[in-house]
ZATOR-675812 format. One record per residue: residue in three letters; x, y, z of N, C-alpha, C, O in turn. Coordinates in steps of 0.1 Angstrom, whole numbers, padded with zeros to 4 digits, always signed. Layout:
BEGIN
ALAXYZXYZXYZXYZ ...
//
This chain:
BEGIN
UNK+0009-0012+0000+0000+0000+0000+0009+0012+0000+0019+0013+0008 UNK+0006+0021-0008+0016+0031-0009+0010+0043-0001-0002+0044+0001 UNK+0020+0054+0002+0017+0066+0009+0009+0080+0000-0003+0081-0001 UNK+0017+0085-0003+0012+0099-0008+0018+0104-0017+0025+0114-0015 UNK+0017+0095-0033+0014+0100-0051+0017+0116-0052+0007+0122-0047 UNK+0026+0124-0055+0020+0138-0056+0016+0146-0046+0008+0155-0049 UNK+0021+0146-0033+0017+0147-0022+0000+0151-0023-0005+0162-0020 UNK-0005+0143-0028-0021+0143-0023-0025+0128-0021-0021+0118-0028 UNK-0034+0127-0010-0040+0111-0005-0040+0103-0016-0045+0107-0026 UNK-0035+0091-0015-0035+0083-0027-0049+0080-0028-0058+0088-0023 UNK-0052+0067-0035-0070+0061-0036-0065+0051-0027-0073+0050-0018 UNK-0055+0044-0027-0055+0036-0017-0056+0037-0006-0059+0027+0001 UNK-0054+0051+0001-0055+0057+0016-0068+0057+0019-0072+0054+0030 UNK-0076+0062+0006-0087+0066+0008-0095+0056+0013-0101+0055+0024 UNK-0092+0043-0002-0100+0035+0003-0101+0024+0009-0109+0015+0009 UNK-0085+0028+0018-0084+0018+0030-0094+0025+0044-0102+0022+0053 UNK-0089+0037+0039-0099+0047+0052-0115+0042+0051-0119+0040+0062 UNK-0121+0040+0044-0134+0038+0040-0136+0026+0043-0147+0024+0048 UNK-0126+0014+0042-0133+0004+0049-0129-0003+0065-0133-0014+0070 UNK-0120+0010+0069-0118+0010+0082-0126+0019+0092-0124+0018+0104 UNK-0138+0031+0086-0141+0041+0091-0149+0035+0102-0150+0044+0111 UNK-0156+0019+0106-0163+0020+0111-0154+0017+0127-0153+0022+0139 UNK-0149+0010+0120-0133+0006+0133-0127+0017+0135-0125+0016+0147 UNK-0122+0027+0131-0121+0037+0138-0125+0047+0145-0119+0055+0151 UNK-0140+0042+0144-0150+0051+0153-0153+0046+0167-0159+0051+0176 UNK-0146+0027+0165-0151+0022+0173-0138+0025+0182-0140+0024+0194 UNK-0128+0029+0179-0114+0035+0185-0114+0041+0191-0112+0040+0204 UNK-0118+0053+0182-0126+0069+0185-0131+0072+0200-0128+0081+0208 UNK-0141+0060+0200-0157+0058+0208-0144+0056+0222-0142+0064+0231 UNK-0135+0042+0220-0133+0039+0230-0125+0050+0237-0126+0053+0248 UNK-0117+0056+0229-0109+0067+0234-0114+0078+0245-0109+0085+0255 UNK-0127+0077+0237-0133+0092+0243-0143+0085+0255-0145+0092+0265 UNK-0149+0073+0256-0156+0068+0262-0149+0067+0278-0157+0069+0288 UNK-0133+0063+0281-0127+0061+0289-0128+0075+0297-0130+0076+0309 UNK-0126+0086+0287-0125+0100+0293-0138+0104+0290-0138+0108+0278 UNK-0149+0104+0295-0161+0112+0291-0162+0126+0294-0170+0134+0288 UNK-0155+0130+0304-0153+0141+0306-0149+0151+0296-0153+0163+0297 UNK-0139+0147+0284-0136+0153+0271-0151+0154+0263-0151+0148+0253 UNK-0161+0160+0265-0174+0155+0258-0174+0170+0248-0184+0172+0242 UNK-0165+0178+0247-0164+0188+0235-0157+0178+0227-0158+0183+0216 UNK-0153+0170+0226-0145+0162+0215-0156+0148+0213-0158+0140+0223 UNK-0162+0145+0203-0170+0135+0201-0162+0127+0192-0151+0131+0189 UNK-0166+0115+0188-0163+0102+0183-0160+0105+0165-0151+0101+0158 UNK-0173+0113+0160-0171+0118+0145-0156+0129+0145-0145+0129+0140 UNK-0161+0136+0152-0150+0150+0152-0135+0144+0155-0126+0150+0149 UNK-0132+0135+0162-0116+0127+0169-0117+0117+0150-0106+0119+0143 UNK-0128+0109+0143-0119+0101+0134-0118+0110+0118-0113+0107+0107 UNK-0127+0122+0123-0129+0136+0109-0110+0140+0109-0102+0139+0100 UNK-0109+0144+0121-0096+0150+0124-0082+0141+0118-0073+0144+0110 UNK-0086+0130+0125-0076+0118+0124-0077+0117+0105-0067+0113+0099 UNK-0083+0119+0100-0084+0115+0085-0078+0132+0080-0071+0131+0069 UNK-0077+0147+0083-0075+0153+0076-0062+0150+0083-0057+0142+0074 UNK-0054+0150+0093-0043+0149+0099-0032+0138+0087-0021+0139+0082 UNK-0043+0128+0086-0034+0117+0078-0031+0121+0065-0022+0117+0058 UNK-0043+0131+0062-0044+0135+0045-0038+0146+0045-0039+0151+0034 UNK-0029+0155+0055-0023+0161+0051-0007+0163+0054+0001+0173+0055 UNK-0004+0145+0057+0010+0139+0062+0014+0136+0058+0007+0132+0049 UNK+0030+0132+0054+0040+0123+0047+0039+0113+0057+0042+0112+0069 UNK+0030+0101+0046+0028+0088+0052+0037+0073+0050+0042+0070+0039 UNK+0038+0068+0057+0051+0057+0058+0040+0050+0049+0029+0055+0048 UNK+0043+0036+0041+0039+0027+0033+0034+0018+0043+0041+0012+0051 UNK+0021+0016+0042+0017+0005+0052+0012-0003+0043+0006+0000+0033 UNK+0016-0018+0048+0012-0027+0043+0000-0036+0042-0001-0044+0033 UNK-0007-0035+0048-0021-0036+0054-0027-0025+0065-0022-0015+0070 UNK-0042-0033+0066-0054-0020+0068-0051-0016+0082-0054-0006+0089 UNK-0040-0032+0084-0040-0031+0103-0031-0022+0105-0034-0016+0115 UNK-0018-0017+0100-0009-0009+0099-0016+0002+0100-0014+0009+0110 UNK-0026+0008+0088-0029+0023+0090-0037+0020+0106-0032+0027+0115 UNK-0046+0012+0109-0052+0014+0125-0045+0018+0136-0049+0023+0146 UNK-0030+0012+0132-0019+0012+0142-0011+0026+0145-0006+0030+0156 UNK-0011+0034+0130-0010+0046+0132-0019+0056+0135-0015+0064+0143 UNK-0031+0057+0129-0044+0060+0135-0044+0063+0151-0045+0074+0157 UNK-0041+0048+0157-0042+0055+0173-0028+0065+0172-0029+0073+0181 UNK-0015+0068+0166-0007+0079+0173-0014+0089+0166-0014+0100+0173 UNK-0022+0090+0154-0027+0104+0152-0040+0110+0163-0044+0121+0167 UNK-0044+0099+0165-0056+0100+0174-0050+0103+0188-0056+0111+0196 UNK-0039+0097+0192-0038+0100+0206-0032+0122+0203-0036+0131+0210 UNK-0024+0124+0194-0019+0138+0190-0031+0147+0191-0031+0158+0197 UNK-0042+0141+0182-0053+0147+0183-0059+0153+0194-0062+0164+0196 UNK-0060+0138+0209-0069+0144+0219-0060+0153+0230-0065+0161+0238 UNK-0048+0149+0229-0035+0159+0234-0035+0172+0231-0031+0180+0240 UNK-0038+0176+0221-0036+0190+0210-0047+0196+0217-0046+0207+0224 UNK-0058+0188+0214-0072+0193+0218-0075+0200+0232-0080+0211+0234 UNK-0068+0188+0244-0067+0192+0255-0059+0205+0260-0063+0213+0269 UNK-0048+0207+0254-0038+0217+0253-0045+0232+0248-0046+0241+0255 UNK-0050+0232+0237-0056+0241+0231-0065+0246+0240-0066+0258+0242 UNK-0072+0238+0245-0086+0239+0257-0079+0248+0265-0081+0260+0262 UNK-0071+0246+0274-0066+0248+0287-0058+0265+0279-0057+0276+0283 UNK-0055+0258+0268-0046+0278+0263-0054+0285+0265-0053+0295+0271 UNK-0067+0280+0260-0081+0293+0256-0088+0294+0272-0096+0303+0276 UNK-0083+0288+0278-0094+0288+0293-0081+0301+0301-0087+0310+0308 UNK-0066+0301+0300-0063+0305+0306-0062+0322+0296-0058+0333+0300 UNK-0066+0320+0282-0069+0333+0274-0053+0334+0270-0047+0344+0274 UNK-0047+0323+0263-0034+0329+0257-0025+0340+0263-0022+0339+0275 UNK-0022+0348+0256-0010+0358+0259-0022+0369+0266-0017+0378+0272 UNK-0037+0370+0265-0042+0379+0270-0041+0380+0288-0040+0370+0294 UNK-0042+0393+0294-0041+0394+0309-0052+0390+0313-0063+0392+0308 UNK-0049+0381+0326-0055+0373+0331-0067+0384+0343-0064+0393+0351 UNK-0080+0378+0341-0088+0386+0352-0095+0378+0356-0102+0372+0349 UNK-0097+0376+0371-0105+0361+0377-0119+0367+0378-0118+0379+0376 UNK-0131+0363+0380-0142+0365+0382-0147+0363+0398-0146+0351+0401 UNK-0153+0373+0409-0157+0366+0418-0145+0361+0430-0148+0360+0442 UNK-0132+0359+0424-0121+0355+0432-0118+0344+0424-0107+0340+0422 UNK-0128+0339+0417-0128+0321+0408-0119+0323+0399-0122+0330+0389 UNK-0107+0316+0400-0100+0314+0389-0104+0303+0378-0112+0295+0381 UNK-0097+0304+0368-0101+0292+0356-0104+0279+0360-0097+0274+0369 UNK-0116+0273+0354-0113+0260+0360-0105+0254+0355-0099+0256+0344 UNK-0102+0245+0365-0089+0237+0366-0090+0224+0357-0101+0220+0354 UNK-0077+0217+0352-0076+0208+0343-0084+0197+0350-0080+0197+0361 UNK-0093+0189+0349-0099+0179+0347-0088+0169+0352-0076+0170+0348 UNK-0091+0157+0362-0079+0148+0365-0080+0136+0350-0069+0132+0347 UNK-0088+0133+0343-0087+0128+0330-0074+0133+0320-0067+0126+0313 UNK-0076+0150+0322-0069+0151+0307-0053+0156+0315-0044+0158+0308 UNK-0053+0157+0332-0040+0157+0335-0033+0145+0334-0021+0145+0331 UNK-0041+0133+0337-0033+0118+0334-0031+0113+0316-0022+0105+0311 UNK-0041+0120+0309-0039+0120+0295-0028+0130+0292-0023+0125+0282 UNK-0021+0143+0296-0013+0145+0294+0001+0140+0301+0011+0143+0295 UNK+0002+0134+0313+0013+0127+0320+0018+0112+0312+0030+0109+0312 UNK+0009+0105+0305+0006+0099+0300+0017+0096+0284+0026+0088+0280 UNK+0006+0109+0279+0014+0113+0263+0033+0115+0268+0042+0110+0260 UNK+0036+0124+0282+0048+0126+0283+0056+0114+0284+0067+0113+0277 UNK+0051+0104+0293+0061+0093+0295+0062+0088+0285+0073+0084+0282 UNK+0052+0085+0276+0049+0073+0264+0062+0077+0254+0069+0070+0248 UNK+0061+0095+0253+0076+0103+0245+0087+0100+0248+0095+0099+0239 UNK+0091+0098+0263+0102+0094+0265+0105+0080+0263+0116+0077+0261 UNK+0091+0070+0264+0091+0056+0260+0101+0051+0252+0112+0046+0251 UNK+0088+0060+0245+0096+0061+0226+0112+0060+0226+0119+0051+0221 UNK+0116+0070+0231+0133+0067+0231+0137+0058+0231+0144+0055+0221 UNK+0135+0048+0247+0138+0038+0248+0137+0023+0242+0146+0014+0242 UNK+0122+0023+0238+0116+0014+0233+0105+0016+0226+0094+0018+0232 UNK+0107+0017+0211+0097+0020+0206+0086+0015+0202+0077+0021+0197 UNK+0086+0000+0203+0080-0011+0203+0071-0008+0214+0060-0004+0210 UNK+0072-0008+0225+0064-0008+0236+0053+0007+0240+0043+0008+0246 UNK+0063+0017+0233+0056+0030+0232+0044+0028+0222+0033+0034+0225 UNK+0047+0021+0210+0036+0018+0201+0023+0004+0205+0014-0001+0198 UNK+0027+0001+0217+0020-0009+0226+0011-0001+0233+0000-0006+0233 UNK+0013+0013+0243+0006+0017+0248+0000+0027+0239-0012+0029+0241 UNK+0006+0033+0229-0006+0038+0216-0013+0037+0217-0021+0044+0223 UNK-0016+0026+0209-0028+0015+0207-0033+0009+0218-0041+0003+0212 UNK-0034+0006+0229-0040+0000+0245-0048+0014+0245-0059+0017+0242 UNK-0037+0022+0252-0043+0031+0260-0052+0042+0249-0065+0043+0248 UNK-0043+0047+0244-0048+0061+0234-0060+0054+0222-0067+0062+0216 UNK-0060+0038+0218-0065+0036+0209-0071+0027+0215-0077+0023+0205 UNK-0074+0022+0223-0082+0013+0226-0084-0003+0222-0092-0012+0226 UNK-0074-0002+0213-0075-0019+0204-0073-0030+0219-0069-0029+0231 UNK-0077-0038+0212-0073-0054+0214-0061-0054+0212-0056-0047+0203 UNK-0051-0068+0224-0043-0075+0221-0039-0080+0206-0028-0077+0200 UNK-0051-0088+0201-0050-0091+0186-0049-0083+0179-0042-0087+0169 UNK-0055-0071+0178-0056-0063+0170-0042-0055+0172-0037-0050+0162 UNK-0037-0053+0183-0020-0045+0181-0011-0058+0178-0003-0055+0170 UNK-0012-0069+0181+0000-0077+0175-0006-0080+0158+0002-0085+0151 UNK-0015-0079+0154-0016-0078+0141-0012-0065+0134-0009-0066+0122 UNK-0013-0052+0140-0007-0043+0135+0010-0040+0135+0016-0032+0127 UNK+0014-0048+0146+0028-0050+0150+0041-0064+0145+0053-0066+0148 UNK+0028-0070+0136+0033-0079+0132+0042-0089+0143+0053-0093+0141 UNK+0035-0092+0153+0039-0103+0164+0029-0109+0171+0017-0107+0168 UNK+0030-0118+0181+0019-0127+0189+0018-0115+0200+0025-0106+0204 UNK+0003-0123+0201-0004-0116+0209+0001-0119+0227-0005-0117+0237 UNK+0012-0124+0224+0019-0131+0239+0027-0122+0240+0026-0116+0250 UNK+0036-0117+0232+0047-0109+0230+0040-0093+0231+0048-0085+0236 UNK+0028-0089+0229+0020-0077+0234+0016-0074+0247+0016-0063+0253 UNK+0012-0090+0252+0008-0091+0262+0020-0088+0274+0019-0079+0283 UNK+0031-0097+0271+0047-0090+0276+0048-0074+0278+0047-0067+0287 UNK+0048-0073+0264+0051-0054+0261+0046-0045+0270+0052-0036+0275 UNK+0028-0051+0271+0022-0043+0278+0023-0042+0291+0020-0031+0297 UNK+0029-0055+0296+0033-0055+0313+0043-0046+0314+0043-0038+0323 UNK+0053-0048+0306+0064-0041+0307+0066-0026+0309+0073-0020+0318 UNK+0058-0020+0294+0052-0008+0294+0045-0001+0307+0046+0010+0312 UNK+0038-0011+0311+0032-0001+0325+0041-0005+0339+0038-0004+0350 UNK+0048-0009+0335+0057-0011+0347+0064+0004+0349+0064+0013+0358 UNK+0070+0002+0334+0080+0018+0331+0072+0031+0329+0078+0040+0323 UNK+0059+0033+0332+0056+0040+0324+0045+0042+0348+0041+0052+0354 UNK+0044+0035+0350+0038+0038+0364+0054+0040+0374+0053+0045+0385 UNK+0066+0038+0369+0081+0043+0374+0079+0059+0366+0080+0068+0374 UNK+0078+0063+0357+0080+0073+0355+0070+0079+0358+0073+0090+0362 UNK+0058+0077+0359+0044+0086+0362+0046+0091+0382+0041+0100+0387 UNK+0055+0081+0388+0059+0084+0401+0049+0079+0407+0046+0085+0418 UNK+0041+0067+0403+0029+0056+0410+0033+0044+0414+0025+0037+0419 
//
């Protein structure tokens, strides 16, 4: 499956997208279902995003449909990261001077999207280390897949994920300071 012809979405992208749309919502769903509290970000708007994000990326060649899913969850996890970030700029009003109402300052970050961003940070540093395992908690945490469904995008057994994943939250509850 090739990337991006002319830098515009191939047909192949497209119409891998089209027959994964419904699995990505079911992604989507789980992503945002875990955190309901994100409820300005719905299930359409997280896999709308996730498809211009891809359609306007230099894409690696995936070889099957389970590959783009596998990337999908890092677009999707950047997505609800971004989202949350952008939130929190606009609540505290950017570079504008800050004026509290009442004594009430901004409300405060949500413990969802503070663990969703402690989260995104370790998984970056993962990455360094092991990027196998960082693309383990991708897809668990940020994407919601199945075991089967990351070792088929990872091209390994679902024993060897199941490893990864222990491992991953081992290192990943050492750096979160849990």
């Amino acid at each position: 499956m090739n990337g991006r012809p002319n830098g515009g979405v191939s047909a192949e992208i497209n119409q891998v997208f089209r027959e994964t749309y419904f699995e990505l919502r079911r992604i989507a769903h789980s992503r945002l279902y875990r955190n309901e509290r994100l409820t300005l970000l719905d299930t359409t708007s997280l896999v709308h995003e996730c498809y211009l994000r891809l359609s306007n990326a230099e894409l690696p060649n995936f070889s099957s449909p389970s590959e783009l899913l596998g990337y999908s969850a890092r677009v999707m996890r950047s997505v609800v990261v971004d989202f949350i970030r952008r939130r929190h700029a606009q609540c505290r009003g950017g570079d504008a001077e800050h004026t509290s109402l009442d004594g009430l300052d901004v409300a405060p970050m949500l413990p969802c999207e503070q663990e969703i961003l402690e989260v995104d940070e370790a998984v970056q540093v993962l990455a360094q280390a092991e990027p196998r395992l960082a693309q383990v908690v991708e897809m668990k945490y940020f994407g919601g897949f199945t075991e089967l469904e990351i070792a088929e995008s990872l091209n390994v057994t679902e024993r060897t994920v199941r490893r990864d994943w222990e491992k991953a939250r081992e290192l990943l509850r050492v750096a979160l300071g849990r």
